[in-house]
C-alpha angles and dihedrals in degrees: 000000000000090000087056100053084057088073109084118154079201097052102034082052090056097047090049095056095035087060080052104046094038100052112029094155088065089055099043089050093057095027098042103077099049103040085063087041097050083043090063098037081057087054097044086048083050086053103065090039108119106236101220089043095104141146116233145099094296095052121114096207084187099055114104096229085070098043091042087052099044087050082046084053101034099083099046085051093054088048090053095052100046094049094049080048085063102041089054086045081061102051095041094061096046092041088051100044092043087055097038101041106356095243100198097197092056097093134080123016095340084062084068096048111119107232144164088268097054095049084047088055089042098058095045089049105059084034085062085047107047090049093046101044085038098057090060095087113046077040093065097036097061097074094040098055084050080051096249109160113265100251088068084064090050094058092036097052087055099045088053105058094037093051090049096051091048092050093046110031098082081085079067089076094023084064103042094060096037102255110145105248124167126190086250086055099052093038078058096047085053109056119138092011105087098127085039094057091042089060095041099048103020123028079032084078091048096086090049093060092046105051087041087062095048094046093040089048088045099046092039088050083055094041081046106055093045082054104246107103093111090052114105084233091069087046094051085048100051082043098058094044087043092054093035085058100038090045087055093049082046090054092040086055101041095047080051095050086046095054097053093047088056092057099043100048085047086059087050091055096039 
């Protein structure tokens, strides 16, 4: 009974952004680098963006010029996204040693070092991924093949993922210091705690995106009425602030993560 009472979302939640409030240095020295590195790839990205390919009420999707624009685009985005996946692989492993065990030598430059660890963590990532984001879809067929209304696959497509990354993501910390921790370990560690795990490593990253839209609408309207809002210099700069916001949410969810890691495998032990 006692090991149940240690798992608290509030206090899990506390202790996550108190690691972050307290200690902002730590964060900054693990967060700093690529968060400017994410910010150019975003401007070299922007670089390679054709200026007439948007979205909007004048735009023949089913013209080939469009088609032919988006393929020409397609391979420097993907670029772009897998190098910002690295870079958050990065962080993740030396946000998540420095709260599990205070690895001193995980900052700075050596934050950014490609190690063992961190192709370890990658691979369990995107396998997390690919299971949660995969299971969306033969979640939200079932009721409609037994004729339940769709907005029951809506909600269902949603539940789904979210239930299997909370179940499963506690191999995230386990893997970044080095414990053995399998998905059917973490799925384990998490019984019973299903809502409780959806709060701590999914809606935990809600506020983030959210504050992230109101300061990047804010700070585009200001770029926008001086006139500088197309540079690359205004780019690089709602960049910055866009990955500066989204890193912290990282490292709130993460510490959050952590810390939940940290009470379930002591129940294990006890």
């Amino acid at each position: 009974m006692q090991s149940q009472q240690k798992f608290s979302v509030g206090e899990i939640l506390q202790t996550a952004w108190g690691n972050l409030r307290t200690d902002p240095m730590a964060l900054l020295e693990r967060a700093g680098l690529p968060v400017l590195l994410s910010a150019l790839v975003s401007v070299v990205v922007s670089l390679y963006f054709p200026g007439d390919l948007r979205l909007d009420g004048t735009t023949d999707t089913s013209d080939p010029a469009f088609a032919e624009a988006v393929a020409g685009l397609l391979p420097i985005v993907l670029i772009g996204a897998g190098i910002s996946l690295i870079l958050i692989v990065t962080f993740s492993v030396a946000w998540y040693r420095h709260i599990l065990i205070r690895d001193p030598k995980e900052a700075g430059w050596l934050a950014i070092r490609w190690d063992s660890a961190r192709t370890n963590f990658l691979f369990r990532f995107v396998g997390l991924a690919l299971l949660a984001i995969g299971s969306a879809f033969p979640a939200g067929l079932l009721p409609q093949l037994i004729g339940l209304p769709p907005v029951v696959s809506f909600v269902v497509m949603l539940l789904v993922p979210i239930t299997i990354f909370s179940r499963l993501c506690l191999c995230l910390p386990g893997t970044a210091i080095g414990d053995s921790v399998t998905f059917a370990d973490s799925w384990r560690m998490t019984r019973g705690k299903t809502m409780n795990m959806a709060v701590v490593a999914v809606l935990s990253l809600i506020p983030t995106f959210v504050i992230s839209l109101v300061v990047l609408t804010i700070a585009s309207t200001i770029l926008g009425m001086v006139g500088v809002v197309q540079t690359l210099t205004a780019t690089f700069v709602l960049s910055v602030l866009s990955e500066s916001i989204v890193y912290t949410g990282y490292g709130f969810q993460a510490g959050a993560i952590a810390e939940a890691y940290k009470r379930l495998k002591s129940r294990e032990i006890e």
